[in-house]
N, C-alpha and C positions, 0 to 999 in steps of 0.2 A: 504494500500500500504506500502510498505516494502522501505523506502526512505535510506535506509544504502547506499546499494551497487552505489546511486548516491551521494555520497557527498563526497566533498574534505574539509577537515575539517582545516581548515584553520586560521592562526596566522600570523600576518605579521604588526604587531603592533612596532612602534620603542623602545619599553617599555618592548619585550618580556625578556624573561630569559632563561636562561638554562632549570632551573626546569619549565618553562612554557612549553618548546617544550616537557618537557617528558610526562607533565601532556598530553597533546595535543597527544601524540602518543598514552599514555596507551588506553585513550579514546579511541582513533582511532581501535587501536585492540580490545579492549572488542565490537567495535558495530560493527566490522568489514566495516568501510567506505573504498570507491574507495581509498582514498590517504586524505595522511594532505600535506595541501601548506604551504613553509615557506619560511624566504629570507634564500640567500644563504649562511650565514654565520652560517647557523645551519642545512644545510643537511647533514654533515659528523654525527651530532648527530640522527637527526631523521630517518638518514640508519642506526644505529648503532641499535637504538632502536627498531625498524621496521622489523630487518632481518627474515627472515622467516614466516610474518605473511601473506602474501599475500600484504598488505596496502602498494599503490605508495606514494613513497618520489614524491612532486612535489615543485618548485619552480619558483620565477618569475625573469625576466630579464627586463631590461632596466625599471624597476616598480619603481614610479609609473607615472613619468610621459614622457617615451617613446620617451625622447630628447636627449639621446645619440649616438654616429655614429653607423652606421650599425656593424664596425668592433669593437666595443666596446662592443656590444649585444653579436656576433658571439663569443669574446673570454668569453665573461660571461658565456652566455649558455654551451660551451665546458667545463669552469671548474667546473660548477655546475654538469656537469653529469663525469664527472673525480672524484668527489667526490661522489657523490652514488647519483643521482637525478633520477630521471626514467622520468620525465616530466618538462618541461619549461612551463611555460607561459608569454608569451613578449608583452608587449606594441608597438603598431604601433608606428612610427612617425604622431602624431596627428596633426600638424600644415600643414603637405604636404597632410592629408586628408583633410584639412580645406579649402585650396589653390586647391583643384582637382586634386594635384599632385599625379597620382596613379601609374605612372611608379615609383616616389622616394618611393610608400608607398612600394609597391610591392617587391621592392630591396634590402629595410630595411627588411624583410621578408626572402627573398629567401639569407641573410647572411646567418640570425639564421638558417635557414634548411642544407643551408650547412655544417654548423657549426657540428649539430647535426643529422644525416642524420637517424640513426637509433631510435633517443629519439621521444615519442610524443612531438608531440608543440601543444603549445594551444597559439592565437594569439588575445591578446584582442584590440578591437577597443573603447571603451571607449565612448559607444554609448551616453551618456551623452551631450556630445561636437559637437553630428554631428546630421544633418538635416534626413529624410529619404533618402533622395538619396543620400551620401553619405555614410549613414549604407549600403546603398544597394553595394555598390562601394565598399567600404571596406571589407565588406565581400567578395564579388568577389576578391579580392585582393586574401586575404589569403588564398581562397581555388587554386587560382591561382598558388600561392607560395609553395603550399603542406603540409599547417598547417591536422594536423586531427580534430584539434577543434577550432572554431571562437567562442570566450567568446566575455560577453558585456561588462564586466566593472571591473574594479580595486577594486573596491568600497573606494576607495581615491579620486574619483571626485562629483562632485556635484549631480549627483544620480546613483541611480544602474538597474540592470534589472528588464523590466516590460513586462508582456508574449506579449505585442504589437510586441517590438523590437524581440522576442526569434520568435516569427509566422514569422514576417518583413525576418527575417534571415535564416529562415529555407524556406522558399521560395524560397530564391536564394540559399543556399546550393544545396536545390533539391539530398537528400540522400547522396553527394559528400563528406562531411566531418560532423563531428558531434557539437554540441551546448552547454557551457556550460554557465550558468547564475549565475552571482554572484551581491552580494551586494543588500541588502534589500529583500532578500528570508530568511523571517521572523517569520513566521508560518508555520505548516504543509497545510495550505491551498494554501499558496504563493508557497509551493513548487511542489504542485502536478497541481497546475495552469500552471508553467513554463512544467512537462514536459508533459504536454497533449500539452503546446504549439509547442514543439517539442527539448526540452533540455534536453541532456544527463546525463550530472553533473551537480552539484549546487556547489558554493562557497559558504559557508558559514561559519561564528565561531560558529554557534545556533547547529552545528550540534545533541548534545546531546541530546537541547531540542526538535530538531525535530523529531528524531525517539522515543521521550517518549511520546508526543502528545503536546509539548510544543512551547510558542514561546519564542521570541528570542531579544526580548526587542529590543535597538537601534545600536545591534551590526552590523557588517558586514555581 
């Protein structure tokens, strides 16, 4: 299997650099991956670097832990994609998933789409922290809200995707929007687990070593 064209190759380290995001892009173009994810304070470089190769600029909002107001999110998202982003991916409000609050999760949600009406969203619930029926709930949410992708995890919390949760998800999707799994897709076997499970993209930093047949040690 040919795992390029599923991974977001991805750096979101507080430690990054400059010359990190370039290394991270070159990469990205030689293996031709979906996109590298970065924070926002480096997608005017990784569009710079990126221009013409096919490879999404993608970045995260309210990341990583999904406690900022909705309108906080909304003006984030807008200037990440004002600056060359092609994708968001935003953290729910975790604690009004926690509470069953799914009209506030929902809302929190339906800013950022506002916000960004034509950019993909990818909307992570940070399956980590939530029981099954609230992955179930949350996920409803998102697709509710009009994200195109429900991701599992930040991989900044206490675990990452496991194809339990990516099948869990994709169940309630039901084809409506797409899957992607991040954090602890570690091997090439971890990664063709997820998308048999039904996952479109992976998050990962491994990415290099997953399309050479490698793994990924204890990275993201």
């Amino acid at each position: 299997m040919n795992l390029a064209p599923y991974i977001d190759h991805t750096l979101l380290k507080a430690t990054a650099t400059a010359a990190d995001i370039r290394q991270l892009c070159a990469e990205a173009r030689e293996h031709a991956f979906a996109a590298v994810c970065v924070n926002p304070v480096y997608v005017p470089l990784a569009a710079a670097e990126l221009a013409g190769s096919g490879v999404k600029v993608a970045t995260v909002c309210g990341f990583p832990l999904g406690a900022t107001l909705p309108g906080q999110k909304a003006v984030e998202a807008r200037l990440s994609v004002e600056a060359g982003a092609d994708e968001v991916d935003m953290v729910i409000h975790i604690g009004a998933a926690l509470e069953g609050d799914w009209d506030t999760v929902e809302a929190d949600i339906r800013a950022v789409r506002r916000a960004i009406p034509e950019t993909v969203l990818k909307v992570i619930i940070e399956t980590c922290y939530l029981g099954d029926e609230q992955k179930r709930a949350a996920t409803a949410a998102a697709v509710s809200a009009g994200a195109e992708f429900v991701k599992t995890s930040t991989g900044f919390g206490t675990g990452g995707a496991t194809v339990e949760d990516v099948r869990l998800m994709a169940e309630v999707i039901a084809g409506r929007a797409q899957i992607k799994a991040a954090g602890g897709v570690r091997t090439p076997a971890d990664a063709r687990a997820m998308i048999d499970a039904g996952a479109t993209r992976l998050g990962t930093s491994g990415g290099v070593g997953l399309v050479r047949g490698e793994g990924n040690g204890s990275g993201y």
